[in-house]
C-alpha positions in Angstrom: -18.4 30.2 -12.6 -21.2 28.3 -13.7 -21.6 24.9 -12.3 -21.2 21.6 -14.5 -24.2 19.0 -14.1 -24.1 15.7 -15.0 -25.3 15.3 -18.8 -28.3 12.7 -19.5 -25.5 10.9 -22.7 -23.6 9.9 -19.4 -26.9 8.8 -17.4 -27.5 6.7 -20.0 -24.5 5.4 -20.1 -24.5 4.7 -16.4 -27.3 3.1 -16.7 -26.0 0.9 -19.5 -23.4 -0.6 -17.7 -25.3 -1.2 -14.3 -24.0 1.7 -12.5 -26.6 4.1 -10.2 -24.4 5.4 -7.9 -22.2 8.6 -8.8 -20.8 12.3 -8.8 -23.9 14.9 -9.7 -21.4 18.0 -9.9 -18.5 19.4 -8.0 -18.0 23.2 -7.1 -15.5 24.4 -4.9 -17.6 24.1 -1.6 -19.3 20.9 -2.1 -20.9 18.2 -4.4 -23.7 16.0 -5.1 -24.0 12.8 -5.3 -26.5 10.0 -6.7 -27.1 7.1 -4.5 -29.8 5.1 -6.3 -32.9 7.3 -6.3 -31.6 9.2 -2.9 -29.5 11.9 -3.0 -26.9 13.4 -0.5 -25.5 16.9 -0.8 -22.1 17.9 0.8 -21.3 21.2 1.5 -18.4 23.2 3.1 -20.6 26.3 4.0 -24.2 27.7 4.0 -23.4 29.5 0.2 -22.3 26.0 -0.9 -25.2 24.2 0.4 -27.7 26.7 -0.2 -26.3 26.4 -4.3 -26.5 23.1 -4.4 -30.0 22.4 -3.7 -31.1 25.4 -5.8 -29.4 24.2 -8.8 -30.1 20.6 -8.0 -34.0 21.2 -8.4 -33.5 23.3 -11.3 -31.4 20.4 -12.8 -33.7 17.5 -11.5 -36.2 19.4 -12.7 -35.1 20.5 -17.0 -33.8 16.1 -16.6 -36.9 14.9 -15.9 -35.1 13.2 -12.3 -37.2 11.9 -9.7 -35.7 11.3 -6.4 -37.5 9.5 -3.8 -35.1 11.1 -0.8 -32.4 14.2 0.3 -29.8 14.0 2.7 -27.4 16.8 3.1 -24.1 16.9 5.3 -21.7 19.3 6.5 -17.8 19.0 5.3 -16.1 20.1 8.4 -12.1 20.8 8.7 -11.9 19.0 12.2 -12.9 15.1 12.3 -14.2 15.5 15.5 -17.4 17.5 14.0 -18.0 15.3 11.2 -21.8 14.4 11.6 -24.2 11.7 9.4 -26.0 13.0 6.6 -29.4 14.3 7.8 -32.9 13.7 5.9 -33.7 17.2 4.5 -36.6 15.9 2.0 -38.3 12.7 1.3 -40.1 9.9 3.7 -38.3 9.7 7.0 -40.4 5.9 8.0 -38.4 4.7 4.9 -35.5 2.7 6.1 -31.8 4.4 6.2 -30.4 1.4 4.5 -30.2 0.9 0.6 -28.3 -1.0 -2.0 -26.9 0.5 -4.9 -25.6 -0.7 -8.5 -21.7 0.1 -9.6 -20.7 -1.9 -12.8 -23.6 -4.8 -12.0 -22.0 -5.2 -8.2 -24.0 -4.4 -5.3 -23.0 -2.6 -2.7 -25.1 -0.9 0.7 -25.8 2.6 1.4 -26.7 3.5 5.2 -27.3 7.0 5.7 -27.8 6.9 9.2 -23.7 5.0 10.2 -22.0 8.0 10.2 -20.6 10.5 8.3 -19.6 8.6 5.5 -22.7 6.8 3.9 -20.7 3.4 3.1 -19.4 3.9 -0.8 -16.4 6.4 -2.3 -18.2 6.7 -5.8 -15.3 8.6 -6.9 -13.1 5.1 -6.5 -15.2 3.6 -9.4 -12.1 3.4 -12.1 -10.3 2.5 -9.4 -12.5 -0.6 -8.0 -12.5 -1.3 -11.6 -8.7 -1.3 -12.1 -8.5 -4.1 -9.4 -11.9 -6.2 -11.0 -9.8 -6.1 -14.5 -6.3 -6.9 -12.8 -7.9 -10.3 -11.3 -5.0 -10.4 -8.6 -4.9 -14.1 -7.4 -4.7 -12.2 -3.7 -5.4 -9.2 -2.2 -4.5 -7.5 0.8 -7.0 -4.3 1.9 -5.9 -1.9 4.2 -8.1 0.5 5.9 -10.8 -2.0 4.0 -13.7 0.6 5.6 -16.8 -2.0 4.0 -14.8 -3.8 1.8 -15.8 -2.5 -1.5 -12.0 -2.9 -3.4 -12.1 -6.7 -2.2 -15.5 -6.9 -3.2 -14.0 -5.9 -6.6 -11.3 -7.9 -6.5 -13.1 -11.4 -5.0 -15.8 -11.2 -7.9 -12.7 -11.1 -10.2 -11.7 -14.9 -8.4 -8.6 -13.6 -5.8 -8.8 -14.2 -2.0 -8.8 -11.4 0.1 -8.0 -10.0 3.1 -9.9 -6.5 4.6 -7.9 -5.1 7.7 -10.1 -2.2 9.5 -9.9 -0.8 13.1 -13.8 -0.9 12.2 -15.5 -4.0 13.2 -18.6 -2.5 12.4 -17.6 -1.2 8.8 -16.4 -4.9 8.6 -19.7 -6.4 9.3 -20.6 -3.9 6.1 -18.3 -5.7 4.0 -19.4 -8.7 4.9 -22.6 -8.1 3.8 -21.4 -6.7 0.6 -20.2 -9.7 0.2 -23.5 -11.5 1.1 -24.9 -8.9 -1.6 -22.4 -9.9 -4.3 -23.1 -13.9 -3.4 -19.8 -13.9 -2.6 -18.6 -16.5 0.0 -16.9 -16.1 3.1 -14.3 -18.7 2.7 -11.5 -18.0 1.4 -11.6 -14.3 2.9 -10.6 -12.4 5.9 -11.8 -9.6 7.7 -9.7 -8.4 10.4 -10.5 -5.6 12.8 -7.5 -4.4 14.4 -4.7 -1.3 13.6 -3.1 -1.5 10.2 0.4 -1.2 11.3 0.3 -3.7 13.7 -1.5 -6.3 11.2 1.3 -5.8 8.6 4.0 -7.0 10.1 2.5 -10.0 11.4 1.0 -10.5 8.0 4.6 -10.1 6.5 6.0 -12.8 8.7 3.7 -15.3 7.7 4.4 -14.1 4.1 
């Protein structure tokens, strides 16, 4: 079956509306994706990977695309394998940490944090469902960095982000930061979901 890239009409329109950071193409043993001018290819198997970056070039290549890095990683069926994307092409003194563009918001890439690289790109109609609702409040669970109340904060509600993560918290913060979005106003709680909720619901 023969694998559907990205077309330049929706590049363009990407571009348009302030957006760098998205799905590439989807086959049944991986994807690519576009973070900014890097690129990260996920892959269940070696076929998968080894299709993906031979069809990637060709494609980069006929759409004129000029990436400044590669990361690949490995889809694995157990958690406990799960790895951060590794550096396969590009400059490896450059720093692991970027910011990308979704619908004029900012939000921080970091290849290096751990297996996922900090942004769901296919939760963009999603964070923009929220930004277009304008909830007065929000509450986040399994916030990861934040990127929903991120969406929702710029549309005026207060929010609250509840991850077991503090770190991935510390990433919403600065998305935030990125956003010039202040803190007040907004929680970030590190601690289980289902022990947060109930508490929560008490206080109403």
């Amino acid at each position: 079956m023969k694998t559907i890239w990205i077309e330049q009409e929706l590049m363009r329109d990407f571009e348009a509306e302030a957006t760098d950071a998205y799905r590439l193409c989807t086959i049944a043993d991986g994807w690519v994706e576009r973070f900014g001018q890097d690129i990260l290819i996920s892959f269940k198997d070696q076929a998968g990977r080894e299709q993906l970056k031979r069809e990637f070039f060709l494609w980069a290549g006929a759409m004129g695309f000029n990436t400044q890095r590669i990361f690949e990683r490995f889809l694995p069926k157990r958690n406990e394998e799960r790895e951060a994307p590794k550096l396969i092409l590009g400059d490896s003194s450059i720093s692991s940490h970027t910011t990308v563009m979704e619908r004029g918001l900012r939000y921080e890439i970091d290849f290096s944090a751990g297996y996922s690289v900090g942004l769901f790109v296919d939760q963009r109609e999603n964070r923009s469902f929220v930004r277009k609702a304008a909830p007065e409040r929000m509450l986040n669970c399994f916030a990861y960095t934040c990127s929903f109340s991120v969406a929702a904060a710029v549309a005026g509600a207060k929010t609250v982000s509840v991850d077991l993560s503090q770190k991935s918290l510390e990433r919403g913060r600065q998305n935030f930061a990125l956003n010039n979005l202040p803190a007040i106003g907004h929680q970030f709680i590190a601690d289980d979901v289902f022990e947060v909720l109930p508490r929560l619901a008490r206080r109403g």
